[in-house]
N, C-alpha and C positions, 0 to 999 in steps of 0.2 A: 219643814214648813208645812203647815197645815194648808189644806183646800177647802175653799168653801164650795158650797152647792153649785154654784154659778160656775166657778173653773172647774169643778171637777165636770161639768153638762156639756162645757165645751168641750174637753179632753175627750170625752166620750163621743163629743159631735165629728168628732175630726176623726176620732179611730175607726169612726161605722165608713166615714166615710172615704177614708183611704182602703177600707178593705171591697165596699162598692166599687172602685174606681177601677181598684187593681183588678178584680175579676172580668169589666170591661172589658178592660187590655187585654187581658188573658184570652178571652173570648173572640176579642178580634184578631188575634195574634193567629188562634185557631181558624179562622175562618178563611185566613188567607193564604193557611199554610194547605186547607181543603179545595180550594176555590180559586185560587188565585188572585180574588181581588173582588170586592161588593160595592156598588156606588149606589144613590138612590136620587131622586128628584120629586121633586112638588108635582103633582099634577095641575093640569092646565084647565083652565075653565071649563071648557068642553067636557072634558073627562070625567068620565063617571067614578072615578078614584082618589083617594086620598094622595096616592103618589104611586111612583114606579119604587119600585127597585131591580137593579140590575146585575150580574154577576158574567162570567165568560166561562168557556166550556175547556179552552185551551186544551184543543184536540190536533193530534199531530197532523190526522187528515184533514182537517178544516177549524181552524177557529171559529168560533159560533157565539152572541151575544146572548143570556140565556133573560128574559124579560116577565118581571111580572108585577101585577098589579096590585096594590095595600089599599086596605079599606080602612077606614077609620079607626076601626077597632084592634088595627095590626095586623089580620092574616092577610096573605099572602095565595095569588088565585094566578097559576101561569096565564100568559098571555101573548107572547110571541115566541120565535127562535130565529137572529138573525145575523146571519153566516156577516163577519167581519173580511172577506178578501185573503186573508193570509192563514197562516200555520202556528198552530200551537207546539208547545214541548212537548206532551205527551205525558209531561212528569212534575210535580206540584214548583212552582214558580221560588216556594220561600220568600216569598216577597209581600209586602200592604199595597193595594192602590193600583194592580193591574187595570183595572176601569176605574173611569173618573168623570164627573157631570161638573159642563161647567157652572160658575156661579149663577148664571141666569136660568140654567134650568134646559137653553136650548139647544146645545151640543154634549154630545156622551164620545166619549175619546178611551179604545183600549188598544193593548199590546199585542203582539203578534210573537209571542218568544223566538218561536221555531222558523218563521220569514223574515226576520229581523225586518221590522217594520210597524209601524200606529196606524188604526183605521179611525176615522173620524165620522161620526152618526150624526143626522139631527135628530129633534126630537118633538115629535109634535103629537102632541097626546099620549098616545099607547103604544104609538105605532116607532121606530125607530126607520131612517132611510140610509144607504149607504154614502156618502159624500165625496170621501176621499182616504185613500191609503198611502202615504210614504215610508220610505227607508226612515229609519227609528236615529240613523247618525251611528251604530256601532253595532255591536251583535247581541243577542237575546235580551231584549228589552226586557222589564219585569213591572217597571210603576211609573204612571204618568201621570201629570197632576196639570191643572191650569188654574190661570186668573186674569178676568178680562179677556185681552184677544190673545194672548199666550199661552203657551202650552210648553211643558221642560218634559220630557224623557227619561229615565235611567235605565244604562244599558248596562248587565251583568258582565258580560259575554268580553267587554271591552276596558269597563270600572271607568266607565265617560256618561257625562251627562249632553243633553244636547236639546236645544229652544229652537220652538217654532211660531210665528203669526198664525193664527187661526182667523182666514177673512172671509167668509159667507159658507165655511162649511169647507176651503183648503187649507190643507197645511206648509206653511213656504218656509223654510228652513231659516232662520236665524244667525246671519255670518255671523262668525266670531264664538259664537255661544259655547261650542263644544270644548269637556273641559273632560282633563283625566282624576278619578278620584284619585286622595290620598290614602284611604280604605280597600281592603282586599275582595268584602263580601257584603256588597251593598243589601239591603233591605226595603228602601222605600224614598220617595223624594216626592214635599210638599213645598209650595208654595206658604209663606209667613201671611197672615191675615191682611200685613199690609201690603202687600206683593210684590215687597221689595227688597227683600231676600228667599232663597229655598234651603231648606234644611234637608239631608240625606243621612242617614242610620247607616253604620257597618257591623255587621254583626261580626266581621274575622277580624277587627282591630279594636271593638266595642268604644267606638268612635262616634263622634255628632261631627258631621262638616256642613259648616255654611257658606253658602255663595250671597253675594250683594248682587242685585240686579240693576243692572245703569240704565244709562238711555240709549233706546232701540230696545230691550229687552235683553240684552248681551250681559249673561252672568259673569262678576268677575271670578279671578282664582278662588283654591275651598281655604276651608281657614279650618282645622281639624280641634277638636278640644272632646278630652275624656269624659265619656260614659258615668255616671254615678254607678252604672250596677254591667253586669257583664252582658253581653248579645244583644245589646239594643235592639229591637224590629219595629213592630209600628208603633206611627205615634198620629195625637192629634192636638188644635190646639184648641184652649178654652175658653171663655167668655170674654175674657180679660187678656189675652196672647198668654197663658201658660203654654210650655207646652209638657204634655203627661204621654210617656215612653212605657209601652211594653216590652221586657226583657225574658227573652226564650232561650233560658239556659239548657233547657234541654234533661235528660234526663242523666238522674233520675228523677222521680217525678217527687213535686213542692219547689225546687229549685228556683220555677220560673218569677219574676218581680215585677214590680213598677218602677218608675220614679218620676221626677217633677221639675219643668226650670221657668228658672222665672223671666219674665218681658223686661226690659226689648232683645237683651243680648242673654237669648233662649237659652241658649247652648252654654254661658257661663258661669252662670248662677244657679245652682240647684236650690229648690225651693226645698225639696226632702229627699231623704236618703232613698239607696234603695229597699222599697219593703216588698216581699216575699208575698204570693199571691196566696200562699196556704196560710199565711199568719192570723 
């Protein structure tokens, strides 16, 4: 079968761009396997910057929010360091999503591995304040996510996820919410666009599990469904609710991939195989 100009332009629009994509992935996959986890937020009127961005020090002596400032043109200028309450591991998380900004921009919410426990930040300009610290619901938390006035947890230490209210800057636990995964080595847990499900990545069963979120915020049970490609870790989703999965197979090195699923039901339709980040 012949191609003309036009399909072959497309073939080629989709290859540049599955190979953009995957390096993405790649790249944040790395970032969180150095970092533990990078959030960013808009800047506020006041503020002399384009936005923040924010990462964690995840130091066994002291957890620490590490804060800095984006100018329009992208660099990056530090601007604070502001100790979270609790204890870091000491030792790279493996995990996407350690820090997380909510959707409005005015609370910053990260992990505590090593205290087992979430500190909760406002945010008001540049400046971050401490607001409040709880137990995380299980042991070495690794990625928190939120939407609206709620907040979900993922705790390695326990393979349980656990929701909380966020009401002027506390966090008040969520009866019911705490669920045990059906995955052995969680990776990350987001909230779905509509915020009415959360998706959790296992990299030791190369697993997607999704929870539905009811009313009260109270996730039901996981629903587990295979991986397109092996070691799932982060993911994010797209304009459209795709969601696009980074897979850190590890070495040796090319191994690691992408891959794609399509909306509403993320997790069971794969959009594309998995493709290979060195392809």
């Amino acid at each position: 079968m012949r191609c003309t100009p036009e399909t072959e332009a497309k073939r080629n629009g989709r290859t540049t761009m599955a190979r953009i994509l995957t390096r993405i992935l790649a790249y944040a996959a790395l970032a969180a396997l150095i970092f533990g986890g990078i959030a960013t937020a808009p800047a506020a009127a006041a503020s002399g910057s384009a936005g923040n961005v924010y990462t964690e020090t995840n130091a066994a002596s002291g957890n620490a929010i590490l804060a800095y400032a984006r100018s329009a043109s992208g660099a990056l200028s530090w601007s604070g360091t502001y100790p979270t309450g609790g204890l870091g591991s000491g030792a790279g998380l493996g995990s996407q999503g350690a820090v997380t900004v909510s959707d409005n921009g005015a609370w910053l919410y990260a992990v505590n591995a090593g205290s087992n426990d979430v500190s909760a930040f406002a945010i008001d300009g540049d400046v971050l304040t401490l607001t409040d610290r709880v137990a995380s619901g299980g042991t070495q938390p690794i990625s928190v996510t939120a939407n609206g006035g709620l907040v979900y947890v993922l705790n390695a230490g326990t393979r349980t996820i656990s929701g909380f209210s966020s009401v002027n800057g506390a966090l008040i636990p969520v009866t019911g919410s705490t669920h045990t995964l059906l995955g052995s080595a969680p990776a990350q847990i987001q909230f779905a666009p509509s915020g009415n499900a959360l998706v959790v990545t296992d990299k030791g069963t190369s697993t997607l599990e999704t929870f539905i979120v009811g009313a009260g915020g109270v996730a039901g049970a996981p629903t587990s469904y295979p991986s397109a490609g092996s070691t799932p870790f982060g993911f994010a989703f797209g304009l459209r609710d795709e969601l696009f999965v980074s897979e850190a197979a590890g070495a040796p090195a090319g191994l690691s991939a992408a891959s794609s699923y399509q909306p509403p039901r993320a997790t069971r339709s794969p959009a594309s195989r998995s493709i290979r980040t060195g392809a």
